[in-house]
PDB file with SEQRES, HELIX, SHEET and CRYST1 records, atoms N, CA, C and O in Angstrom:
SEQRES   1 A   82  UNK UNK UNK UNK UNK UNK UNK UNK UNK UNK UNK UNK UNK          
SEQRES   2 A   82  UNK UNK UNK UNK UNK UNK UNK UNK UNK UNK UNK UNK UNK          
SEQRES   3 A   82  UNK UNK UNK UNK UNK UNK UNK UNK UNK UNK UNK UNK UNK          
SEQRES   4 A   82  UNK UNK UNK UNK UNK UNK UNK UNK UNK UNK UNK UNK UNK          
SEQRES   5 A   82  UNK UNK UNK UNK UNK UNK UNK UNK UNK UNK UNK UNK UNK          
SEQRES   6 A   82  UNK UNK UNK UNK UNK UNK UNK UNK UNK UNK UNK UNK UNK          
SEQRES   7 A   82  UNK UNK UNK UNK                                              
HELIX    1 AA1 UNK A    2  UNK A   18  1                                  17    
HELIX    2 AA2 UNK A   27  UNK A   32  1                                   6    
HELIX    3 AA3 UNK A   34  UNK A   47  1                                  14    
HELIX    4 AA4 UNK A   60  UNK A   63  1                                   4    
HELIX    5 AA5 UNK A   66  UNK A   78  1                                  13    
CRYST1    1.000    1.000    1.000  90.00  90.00  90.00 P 1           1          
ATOM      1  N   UNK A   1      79.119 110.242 271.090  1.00  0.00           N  
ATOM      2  CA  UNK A   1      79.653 108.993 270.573  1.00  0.00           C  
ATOM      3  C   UNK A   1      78.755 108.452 269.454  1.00  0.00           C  
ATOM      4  O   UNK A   1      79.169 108.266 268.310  1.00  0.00           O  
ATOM      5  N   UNK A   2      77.259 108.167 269.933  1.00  0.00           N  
ATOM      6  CA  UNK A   2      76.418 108.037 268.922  1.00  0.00           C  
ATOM      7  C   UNK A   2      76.837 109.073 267.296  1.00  0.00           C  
ATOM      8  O   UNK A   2      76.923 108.812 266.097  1.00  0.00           O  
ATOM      9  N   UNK A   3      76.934 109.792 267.805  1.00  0.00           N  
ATOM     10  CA  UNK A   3      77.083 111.260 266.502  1.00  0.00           C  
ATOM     11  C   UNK A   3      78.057 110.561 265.994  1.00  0.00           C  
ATOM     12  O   UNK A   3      77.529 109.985 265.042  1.00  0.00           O  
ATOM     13  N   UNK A   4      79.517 110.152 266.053  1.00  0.00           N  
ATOM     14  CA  UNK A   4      80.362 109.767 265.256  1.00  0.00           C  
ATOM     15  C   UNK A   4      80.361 108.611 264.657  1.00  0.00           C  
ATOM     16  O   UNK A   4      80.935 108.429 263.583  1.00  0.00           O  
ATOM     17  N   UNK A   5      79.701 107.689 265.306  1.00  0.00           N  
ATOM     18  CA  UNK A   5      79.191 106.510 264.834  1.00  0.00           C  
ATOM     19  C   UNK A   5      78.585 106.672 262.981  1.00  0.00           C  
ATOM     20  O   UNK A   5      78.994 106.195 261.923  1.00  0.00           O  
ATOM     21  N   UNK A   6      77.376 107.646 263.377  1.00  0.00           N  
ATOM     22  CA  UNK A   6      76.556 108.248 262.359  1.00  0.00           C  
ATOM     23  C   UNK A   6      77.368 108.307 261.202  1.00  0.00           C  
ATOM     24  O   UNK A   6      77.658 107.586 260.247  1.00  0.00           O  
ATOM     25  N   UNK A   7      77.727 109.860 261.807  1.00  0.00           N  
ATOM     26  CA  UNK A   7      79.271 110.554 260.984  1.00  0.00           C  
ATOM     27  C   UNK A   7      79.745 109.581 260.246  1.00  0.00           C  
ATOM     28  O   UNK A   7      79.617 109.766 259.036  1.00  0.00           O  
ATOM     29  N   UNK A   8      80.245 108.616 260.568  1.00  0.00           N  
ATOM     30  CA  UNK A   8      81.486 107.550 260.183  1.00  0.00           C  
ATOM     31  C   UNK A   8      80.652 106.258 259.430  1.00  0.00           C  
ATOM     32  O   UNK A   8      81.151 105.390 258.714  1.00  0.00           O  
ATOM     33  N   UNK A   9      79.854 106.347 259.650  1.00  0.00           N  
ATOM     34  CA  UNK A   9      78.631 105.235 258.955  1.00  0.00           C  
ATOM     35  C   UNK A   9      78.435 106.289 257.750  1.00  0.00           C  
ATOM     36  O   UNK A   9      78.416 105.582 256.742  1.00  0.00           O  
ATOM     37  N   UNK A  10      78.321 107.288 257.461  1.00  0.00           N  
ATOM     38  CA  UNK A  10      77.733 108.229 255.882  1.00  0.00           C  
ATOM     39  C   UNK A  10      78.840 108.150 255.247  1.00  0.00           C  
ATOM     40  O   UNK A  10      79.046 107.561 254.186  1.00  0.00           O  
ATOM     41  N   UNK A  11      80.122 109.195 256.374  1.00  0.00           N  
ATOM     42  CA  UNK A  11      80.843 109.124 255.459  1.00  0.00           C  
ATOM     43  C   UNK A  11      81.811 107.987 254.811  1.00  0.00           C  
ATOM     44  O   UNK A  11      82.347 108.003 253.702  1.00  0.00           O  
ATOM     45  N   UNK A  12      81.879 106.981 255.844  1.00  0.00           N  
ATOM     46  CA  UNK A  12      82.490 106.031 255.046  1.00  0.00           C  
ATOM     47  C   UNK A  12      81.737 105.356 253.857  1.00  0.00           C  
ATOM     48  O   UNK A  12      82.439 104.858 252.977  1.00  0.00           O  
ATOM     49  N   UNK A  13      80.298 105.284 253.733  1.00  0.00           N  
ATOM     50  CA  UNK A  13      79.552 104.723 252.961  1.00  0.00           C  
ATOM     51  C   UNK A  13      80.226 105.413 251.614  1.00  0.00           C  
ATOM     52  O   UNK A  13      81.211 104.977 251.019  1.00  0.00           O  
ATOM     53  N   UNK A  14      79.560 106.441 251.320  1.00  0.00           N  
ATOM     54  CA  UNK A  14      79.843 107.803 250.537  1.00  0.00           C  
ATOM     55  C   UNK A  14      81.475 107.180 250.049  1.00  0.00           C  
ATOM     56  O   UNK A  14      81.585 106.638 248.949  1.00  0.00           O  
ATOM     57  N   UNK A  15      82.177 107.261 250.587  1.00  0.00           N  
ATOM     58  CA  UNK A  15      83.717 107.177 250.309  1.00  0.00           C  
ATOM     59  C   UNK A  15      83.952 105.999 249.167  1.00  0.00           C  
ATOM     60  O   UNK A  15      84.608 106.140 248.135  1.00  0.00           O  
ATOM     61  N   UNK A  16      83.163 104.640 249.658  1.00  0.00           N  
ATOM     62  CA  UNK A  16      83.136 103.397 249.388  1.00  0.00           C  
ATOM     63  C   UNK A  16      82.202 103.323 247.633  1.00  0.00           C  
ATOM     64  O   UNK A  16      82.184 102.569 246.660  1.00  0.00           O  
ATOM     65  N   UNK A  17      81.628 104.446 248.010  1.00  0.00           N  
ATOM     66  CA  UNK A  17      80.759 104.525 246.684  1.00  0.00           C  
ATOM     67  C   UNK A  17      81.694 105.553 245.614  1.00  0.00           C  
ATOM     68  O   UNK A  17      81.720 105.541 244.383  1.00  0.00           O  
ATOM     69  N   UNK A  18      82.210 106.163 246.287  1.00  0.00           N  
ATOM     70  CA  UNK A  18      82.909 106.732 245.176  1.00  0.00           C  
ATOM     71  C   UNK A  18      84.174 105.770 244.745  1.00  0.00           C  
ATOM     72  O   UNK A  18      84.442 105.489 243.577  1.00  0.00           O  
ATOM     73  N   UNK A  19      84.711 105.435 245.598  1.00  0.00           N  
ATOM     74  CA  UNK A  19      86.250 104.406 245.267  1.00  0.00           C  
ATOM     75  C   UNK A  19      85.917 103.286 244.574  1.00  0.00           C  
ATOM     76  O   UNK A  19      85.173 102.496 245.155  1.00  0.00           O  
ATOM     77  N   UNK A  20      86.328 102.990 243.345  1.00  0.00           N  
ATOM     78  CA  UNK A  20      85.978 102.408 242.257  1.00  0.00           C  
ATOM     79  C   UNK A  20      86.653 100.487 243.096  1.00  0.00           C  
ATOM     80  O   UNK A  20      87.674 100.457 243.783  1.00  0.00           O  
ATOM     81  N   UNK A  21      86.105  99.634 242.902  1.00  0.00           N  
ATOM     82  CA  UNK A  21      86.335  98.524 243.221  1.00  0.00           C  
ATOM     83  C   UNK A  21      85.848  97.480 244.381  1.00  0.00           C  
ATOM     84  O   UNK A  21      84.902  98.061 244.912  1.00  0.00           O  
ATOM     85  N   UNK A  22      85.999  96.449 244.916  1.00  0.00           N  
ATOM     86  CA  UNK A  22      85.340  96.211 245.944  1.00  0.00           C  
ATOM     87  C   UNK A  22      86.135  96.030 246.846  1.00  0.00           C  
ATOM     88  O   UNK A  22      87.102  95.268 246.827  1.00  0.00           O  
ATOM     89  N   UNK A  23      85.686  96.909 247.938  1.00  0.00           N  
ATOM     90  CA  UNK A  23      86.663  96.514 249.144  1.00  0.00           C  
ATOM     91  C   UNK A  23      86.283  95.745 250.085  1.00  0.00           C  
ATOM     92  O   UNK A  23      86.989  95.931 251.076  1.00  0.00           O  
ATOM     93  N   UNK A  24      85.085  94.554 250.328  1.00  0.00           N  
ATOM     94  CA  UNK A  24      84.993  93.757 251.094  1.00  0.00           C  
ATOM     95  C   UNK A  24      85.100  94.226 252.457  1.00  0.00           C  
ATOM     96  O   UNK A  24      85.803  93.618 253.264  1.00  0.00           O  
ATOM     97  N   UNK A  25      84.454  95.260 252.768  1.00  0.00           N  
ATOM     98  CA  UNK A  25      84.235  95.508 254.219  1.00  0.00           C  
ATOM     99  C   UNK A  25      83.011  95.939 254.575  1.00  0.00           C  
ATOM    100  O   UNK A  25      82.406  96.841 253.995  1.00  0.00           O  
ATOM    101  N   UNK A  26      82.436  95.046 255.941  1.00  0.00           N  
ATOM    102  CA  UNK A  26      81.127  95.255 256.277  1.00  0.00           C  
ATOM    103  C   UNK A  26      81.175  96.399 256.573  1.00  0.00           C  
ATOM    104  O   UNK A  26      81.839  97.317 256.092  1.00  0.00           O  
ATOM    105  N   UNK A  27      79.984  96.355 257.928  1.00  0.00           N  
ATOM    106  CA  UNK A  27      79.456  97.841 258.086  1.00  0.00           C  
ATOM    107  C   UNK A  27      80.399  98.519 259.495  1.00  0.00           C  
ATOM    108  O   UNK A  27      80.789  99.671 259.684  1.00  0.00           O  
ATOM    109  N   UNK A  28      80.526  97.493 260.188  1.00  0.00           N  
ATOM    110  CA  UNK A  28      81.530  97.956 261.089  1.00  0.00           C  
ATOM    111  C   UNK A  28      83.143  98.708 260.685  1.00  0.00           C  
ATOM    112  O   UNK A  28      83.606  99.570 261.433  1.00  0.00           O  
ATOM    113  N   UNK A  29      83.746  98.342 259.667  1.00  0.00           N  
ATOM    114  CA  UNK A  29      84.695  98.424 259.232  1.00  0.00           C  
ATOM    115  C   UNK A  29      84.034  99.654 258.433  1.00  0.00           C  
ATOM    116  O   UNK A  29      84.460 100.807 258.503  1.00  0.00           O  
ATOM    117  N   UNK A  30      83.209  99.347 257.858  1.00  0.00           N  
ATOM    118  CA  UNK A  30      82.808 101.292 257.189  1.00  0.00           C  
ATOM    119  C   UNK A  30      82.232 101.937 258.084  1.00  0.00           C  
ATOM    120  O   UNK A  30      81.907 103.004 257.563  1.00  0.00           O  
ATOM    121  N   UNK A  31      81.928 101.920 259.082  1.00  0.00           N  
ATOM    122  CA  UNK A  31      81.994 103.231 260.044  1.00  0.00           C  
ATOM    123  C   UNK A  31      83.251 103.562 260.204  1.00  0.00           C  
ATOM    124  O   UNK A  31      83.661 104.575 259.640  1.00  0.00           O  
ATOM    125  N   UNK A  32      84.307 102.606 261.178  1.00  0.00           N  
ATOM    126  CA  UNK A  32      85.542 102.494 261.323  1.00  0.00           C  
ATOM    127  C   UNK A  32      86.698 103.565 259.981  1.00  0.00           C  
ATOM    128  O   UNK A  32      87.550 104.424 260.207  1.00  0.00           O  
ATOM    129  N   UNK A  33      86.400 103.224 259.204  1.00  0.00           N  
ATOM    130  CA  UNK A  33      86.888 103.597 257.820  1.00  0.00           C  
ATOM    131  C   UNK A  33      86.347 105.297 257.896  1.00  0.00           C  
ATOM    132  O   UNK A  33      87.262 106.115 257.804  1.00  0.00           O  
ATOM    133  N   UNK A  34      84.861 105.886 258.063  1.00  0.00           N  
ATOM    134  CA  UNK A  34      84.647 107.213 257.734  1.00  0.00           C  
ATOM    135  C   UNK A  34      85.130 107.605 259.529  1.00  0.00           C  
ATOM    136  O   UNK A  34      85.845 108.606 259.571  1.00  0.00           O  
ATOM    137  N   UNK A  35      84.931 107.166 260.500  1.00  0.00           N  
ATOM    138  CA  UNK A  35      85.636 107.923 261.591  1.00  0.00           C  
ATOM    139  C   UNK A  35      86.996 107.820 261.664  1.00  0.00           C  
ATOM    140  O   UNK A  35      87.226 108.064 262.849  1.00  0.00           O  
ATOM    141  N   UNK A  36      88.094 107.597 261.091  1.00  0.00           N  
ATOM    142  CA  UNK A  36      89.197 107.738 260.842  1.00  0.00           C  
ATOM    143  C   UNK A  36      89.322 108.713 259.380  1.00  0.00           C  
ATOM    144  O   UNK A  36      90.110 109.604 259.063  1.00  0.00           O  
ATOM    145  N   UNK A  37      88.391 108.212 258.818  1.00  0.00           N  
ATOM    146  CA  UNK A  37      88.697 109.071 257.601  1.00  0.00           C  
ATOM    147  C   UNK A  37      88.115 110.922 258.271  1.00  0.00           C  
ATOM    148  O   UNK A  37      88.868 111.792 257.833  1.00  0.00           O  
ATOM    149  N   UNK A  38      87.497 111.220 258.764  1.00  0.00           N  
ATOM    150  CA  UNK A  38      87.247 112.171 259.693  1.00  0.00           C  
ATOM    151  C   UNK A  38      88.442 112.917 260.273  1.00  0.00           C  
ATOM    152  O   UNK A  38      88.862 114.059 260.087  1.00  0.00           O  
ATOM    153  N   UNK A  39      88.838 111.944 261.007  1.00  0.00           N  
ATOM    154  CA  UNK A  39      90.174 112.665 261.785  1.00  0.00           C  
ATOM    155  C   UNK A  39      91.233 112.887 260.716  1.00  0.00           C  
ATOM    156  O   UNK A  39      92.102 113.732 260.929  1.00  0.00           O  
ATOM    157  N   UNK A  40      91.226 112.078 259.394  1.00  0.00           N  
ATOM    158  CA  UNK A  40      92.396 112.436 258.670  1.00  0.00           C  
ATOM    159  C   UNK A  40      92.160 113.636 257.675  1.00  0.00           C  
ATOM    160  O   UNK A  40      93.058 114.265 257.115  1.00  0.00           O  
ATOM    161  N   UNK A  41      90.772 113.854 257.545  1.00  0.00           N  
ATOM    162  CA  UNK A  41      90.423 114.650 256.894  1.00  0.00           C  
ATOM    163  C   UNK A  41      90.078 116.218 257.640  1.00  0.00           C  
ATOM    164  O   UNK A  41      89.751 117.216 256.997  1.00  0.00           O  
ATOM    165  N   UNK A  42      90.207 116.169 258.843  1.00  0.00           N  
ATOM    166  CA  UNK A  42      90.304 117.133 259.769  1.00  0.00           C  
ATOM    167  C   UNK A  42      92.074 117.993 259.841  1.00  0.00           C  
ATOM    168  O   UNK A  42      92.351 119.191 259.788  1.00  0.00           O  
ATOM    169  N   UNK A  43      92.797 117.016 259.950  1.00  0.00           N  
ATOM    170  CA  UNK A  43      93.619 117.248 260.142  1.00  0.00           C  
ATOM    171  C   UNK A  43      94.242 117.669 258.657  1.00  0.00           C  
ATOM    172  O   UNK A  43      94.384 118.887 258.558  1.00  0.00           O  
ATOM    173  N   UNK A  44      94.601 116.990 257.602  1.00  0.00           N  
ATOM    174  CA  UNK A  44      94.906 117.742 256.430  1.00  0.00           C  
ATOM    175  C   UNK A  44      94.041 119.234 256.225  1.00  0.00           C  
ATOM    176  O   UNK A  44      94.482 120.231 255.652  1.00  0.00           O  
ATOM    177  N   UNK A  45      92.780 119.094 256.818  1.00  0.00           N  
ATOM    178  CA  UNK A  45      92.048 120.546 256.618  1.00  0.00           C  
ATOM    179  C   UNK A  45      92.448 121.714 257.319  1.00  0.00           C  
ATOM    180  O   UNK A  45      92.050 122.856 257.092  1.00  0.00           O  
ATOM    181  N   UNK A  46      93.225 121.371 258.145  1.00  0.00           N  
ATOM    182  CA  UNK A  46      93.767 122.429 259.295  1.00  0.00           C  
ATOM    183  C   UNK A  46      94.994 122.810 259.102  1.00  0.00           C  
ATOM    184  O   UNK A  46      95.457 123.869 259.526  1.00  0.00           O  
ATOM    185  N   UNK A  47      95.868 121.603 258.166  1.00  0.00           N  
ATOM    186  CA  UNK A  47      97.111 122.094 258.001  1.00  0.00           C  
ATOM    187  C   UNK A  47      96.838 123.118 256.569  1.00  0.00           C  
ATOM    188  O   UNK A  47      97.466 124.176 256.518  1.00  0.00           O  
ATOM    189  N   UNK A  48      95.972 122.787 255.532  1.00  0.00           N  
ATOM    190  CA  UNK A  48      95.979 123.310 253.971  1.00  0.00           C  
ATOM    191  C   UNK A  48      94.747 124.590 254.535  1.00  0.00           C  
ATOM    192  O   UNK A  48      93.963 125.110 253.740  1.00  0.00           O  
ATOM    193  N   UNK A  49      94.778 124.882 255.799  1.00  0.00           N  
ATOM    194  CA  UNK A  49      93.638 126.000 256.114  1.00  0.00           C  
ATOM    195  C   UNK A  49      92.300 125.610 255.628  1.00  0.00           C  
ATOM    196  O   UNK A  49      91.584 126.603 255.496  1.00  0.00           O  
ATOM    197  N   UNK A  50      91.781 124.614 255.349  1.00  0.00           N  
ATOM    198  CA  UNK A  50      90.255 124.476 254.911  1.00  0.00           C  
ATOM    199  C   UNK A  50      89.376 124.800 255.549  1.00  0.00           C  
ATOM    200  O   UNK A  50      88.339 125.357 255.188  1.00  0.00           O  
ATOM    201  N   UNK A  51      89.781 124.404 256.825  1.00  0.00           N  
ATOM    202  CA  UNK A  51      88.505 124.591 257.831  1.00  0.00           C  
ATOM    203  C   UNK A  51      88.740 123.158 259.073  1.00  0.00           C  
ATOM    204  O   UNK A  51      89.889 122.817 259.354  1.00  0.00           O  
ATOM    205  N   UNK A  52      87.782 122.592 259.578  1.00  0.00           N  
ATOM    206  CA  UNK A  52      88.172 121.672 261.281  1.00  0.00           C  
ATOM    207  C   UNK A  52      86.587 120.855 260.652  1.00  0.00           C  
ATOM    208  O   UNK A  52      85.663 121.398 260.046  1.00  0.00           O  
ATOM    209  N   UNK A  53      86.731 119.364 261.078  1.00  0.00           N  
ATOM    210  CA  UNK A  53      85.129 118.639 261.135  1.00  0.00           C  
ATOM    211  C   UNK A  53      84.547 119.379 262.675  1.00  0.00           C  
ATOM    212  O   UNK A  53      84.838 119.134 263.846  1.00  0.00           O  
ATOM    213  N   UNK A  54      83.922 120.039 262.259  1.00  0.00           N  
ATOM    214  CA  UNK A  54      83.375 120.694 263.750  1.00  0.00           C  
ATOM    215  C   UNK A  54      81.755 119.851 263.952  1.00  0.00           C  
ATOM    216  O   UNK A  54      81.354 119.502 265.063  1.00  0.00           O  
ATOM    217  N   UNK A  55      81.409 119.751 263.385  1.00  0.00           N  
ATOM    218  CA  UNK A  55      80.056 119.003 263.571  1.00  0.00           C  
ATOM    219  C   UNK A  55      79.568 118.518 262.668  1.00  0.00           C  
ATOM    220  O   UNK A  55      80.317 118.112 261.779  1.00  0.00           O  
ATOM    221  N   UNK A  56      78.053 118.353 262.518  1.00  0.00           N  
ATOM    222  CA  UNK A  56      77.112 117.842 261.684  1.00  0.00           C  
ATOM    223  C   UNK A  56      76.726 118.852 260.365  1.00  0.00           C  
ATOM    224  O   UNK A  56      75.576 119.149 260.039  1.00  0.00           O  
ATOM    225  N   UNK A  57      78.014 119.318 259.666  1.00  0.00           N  
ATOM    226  CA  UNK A  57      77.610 119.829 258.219  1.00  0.00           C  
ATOM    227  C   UNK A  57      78.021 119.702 257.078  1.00  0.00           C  
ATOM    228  O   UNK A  57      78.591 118.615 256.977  1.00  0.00           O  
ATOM    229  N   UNK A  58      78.025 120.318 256.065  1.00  0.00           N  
ATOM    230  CA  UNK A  58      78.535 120.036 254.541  1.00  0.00           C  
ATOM    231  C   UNK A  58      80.070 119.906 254.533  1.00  0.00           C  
ATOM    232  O   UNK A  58      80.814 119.038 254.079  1.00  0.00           O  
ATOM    233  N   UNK A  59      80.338 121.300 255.322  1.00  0.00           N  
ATOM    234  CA  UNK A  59      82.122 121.216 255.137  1.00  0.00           C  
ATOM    235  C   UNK A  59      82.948 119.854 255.774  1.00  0.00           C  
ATOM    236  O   UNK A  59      83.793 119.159 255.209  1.00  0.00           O  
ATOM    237  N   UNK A  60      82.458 119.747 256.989  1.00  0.00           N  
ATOM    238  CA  UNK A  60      82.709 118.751 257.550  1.00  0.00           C  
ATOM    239  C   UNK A  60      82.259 117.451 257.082  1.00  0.00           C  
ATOM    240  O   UNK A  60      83.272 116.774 257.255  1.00  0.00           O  
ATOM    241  N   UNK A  61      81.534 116.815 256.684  1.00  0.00           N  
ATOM    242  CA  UNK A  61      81.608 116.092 255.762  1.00  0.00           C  
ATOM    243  C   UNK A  61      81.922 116.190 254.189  1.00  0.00           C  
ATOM    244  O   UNK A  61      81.563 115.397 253.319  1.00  0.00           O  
ATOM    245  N   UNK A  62      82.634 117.289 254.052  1.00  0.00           N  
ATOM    246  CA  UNK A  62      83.474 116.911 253.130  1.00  0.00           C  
ATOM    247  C   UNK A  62      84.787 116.640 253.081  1.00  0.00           C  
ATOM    248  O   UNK A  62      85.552 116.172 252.238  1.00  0.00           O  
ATOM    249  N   UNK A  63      84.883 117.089 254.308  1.00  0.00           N  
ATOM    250  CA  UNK A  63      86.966 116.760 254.604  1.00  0.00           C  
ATOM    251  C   UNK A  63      86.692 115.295 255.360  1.00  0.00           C  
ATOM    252  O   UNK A  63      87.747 114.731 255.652  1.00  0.00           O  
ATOM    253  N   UNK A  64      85.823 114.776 255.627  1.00  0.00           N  
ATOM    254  CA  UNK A  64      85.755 113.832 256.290  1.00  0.00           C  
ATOM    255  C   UNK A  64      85.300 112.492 255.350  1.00  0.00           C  
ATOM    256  O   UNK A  64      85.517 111.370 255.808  1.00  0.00           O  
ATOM    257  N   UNK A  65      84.804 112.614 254.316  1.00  0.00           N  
ATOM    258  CA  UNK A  65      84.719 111.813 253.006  1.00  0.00           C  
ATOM    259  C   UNK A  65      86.337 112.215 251.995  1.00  0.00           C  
ATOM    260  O   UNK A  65      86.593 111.525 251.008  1.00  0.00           O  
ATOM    261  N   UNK A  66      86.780 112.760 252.195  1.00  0.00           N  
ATOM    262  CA  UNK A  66      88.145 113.271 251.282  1.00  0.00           C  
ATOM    263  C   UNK A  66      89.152 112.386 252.136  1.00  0.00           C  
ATOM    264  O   UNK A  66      89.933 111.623 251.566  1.00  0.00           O  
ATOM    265  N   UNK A  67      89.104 112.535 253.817  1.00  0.00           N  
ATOM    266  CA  UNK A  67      89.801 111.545 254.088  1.00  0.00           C  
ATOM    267  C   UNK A  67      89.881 110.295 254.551  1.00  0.00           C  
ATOM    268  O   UNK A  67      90.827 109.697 255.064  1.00  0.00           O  
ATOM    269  N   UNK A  68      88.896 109.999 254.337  1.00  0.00           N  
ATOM    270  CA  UNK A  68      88.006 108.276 253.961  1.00  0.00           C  
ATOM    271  C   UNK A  68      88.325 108.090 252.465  1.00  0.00           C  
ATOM    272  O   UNK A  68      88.637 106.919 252.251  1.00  0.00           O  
ATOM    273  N   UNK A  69      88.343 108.657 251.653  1.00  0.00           N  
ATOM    274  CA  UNK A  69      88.832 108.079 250.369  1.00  0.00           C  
ATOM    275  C   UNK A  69      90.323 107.738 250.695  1.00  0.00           C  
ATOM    276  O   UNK A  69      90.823 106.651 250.407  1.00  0.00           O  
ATOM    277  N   UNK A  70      91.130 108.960 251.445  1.00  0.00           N  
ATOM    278  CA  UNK A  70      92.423 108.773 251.296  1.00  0.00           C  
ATOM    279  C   UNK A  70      92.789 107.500 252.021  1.00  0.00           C  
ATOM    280  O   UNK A  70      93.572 106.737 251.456  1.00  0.00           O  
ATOM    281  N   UNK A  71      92.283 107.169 253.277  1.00  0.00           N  
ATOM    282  CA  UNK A  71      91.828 105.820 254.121  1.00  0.00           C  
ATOM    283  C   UNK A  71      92.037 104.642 253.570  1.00  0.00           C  
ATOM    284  O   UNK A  71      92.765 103.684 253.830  1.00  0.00           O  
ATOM    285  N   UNK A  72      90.930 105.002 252.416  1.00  0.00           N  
ATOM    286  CA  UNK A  72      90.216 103.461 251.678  1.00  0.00           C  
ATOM    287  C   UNK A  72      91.222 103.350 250.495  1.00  0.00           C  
ATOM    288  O   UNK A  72      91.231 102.217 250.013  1.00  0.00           O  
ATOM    289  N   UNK A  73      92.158 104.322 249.840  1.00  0.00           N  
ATOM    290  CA  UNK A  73      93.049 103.899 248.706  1.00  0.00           C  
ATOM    291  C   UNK A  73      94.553 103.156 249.734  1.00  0.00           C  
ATOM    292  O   UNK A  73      95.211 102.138 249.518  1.00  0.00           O  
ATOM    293  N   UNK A  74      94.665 104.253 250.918  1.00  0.00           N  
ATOM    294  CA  UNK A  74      96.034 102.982 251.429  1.00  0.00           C  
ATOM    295  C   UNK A  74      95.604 101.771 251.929  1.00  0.00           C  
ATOM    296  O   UNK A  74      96.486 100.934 252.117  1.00  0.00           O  
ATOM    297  N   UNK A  75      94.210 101.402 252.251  1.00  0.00           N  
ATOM    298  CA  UNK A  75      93.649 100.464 252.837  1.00  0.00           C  
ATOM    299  C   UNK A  75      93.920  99.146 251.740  1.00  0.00           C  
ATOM    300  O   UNK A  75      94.343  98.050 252.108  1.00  0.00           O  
ATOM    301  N   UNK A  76      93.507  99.583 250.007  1.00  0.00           N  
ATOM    302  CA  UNK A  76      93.349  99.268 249.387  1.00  0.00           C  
ATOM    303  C   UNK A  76      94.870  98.607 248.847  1.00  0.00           C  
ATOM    304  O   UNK A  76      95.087  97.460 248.457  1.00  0.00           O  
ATOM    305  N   UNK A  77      95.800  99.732 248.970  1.00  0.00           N  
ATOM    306  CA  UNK A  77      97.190  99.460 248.445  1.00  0.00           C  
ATOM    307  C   UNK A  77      98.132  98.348 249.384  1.00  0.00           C  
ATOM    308  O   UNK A  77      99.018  97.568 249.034  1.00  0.00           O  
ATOM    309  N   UNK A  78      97.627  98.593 250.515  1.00  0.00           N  
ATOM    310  CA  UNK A  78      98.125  97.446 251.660  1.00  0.00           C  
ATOM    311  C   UNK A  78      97.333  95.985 251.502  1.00  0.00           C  
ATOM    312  O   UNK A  78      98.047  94.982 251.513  1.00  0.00           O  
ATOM    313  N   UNK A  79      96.234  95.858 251.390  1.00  0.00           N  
ATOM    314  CA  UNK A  79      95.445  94.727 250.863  1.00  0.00           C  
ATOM    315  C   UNK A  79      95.512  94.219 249.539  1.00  0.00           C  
ATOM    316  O   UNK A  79      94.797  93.322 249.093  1.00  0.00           O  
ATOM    317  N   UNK A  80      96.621  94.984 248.781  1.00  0.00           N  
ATOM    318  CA  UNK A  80      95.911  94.550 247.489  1.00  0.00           C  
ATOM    319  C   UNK A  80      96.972  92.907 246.823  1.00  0.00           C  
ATOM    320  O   UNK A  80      98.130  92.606 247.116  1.00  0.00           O  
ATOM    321  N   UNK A  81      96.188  92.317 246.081  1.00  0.00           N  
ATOM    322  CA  UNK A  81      96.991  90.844 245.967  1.00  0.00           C  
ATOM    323  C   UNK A  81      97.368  90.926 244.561  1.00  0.00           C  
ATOM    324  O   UNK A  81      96.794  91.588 243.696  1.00  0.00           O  
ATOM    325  N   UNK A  82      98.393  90.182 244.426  1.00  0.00           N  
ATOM    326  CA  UNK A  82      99.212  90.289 242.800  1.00  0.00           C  
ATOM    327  C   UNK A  82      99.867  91.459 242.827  1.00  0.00           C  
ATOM    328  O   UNK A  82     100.528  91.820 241.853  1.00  0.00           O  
TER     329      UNK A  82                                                      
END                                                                             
């Protein structure tokens, strides 16, 4: 549990730094944000054959920041005002 916490604390950070704008979410909400972005990025990886977040490595945090971006743009499109 601790481990995903982690997980989801980098990669959502990471995600937040790449996505151009401010999204006004603390730190709870960016863990929240990279452990969902995890599972979504797991799962697109399994359907396009990439590979599974199996643990603590590069690949896996990269499908797991890919789907924390994807996360943080509908997050963004549902929040957004005007």
């Amino acid at each position: 549990m601790l481990t995903w916490i982690i997980f989801g604390l980098i990669a959502g950070a990471i995600a937040k730094m790449i996505m151009p704008g401010n999204q006004n979410m603390g730190w709870l909400l960016t863990i929240i944000l990279g452990i969902v972005g995890a599972y979504v990025g797991a799962f697109i990886g399994q359907v396009l054959g990439l590979g599974d977040v199996t643990g603590f490595n590069f690949g896996s945090m990269f499908l797991a920041i890919g789907g924390a971006l994807l996360v943080l743009w509908i997050y963004g499109m549902v929040t957004k005002k005007g």
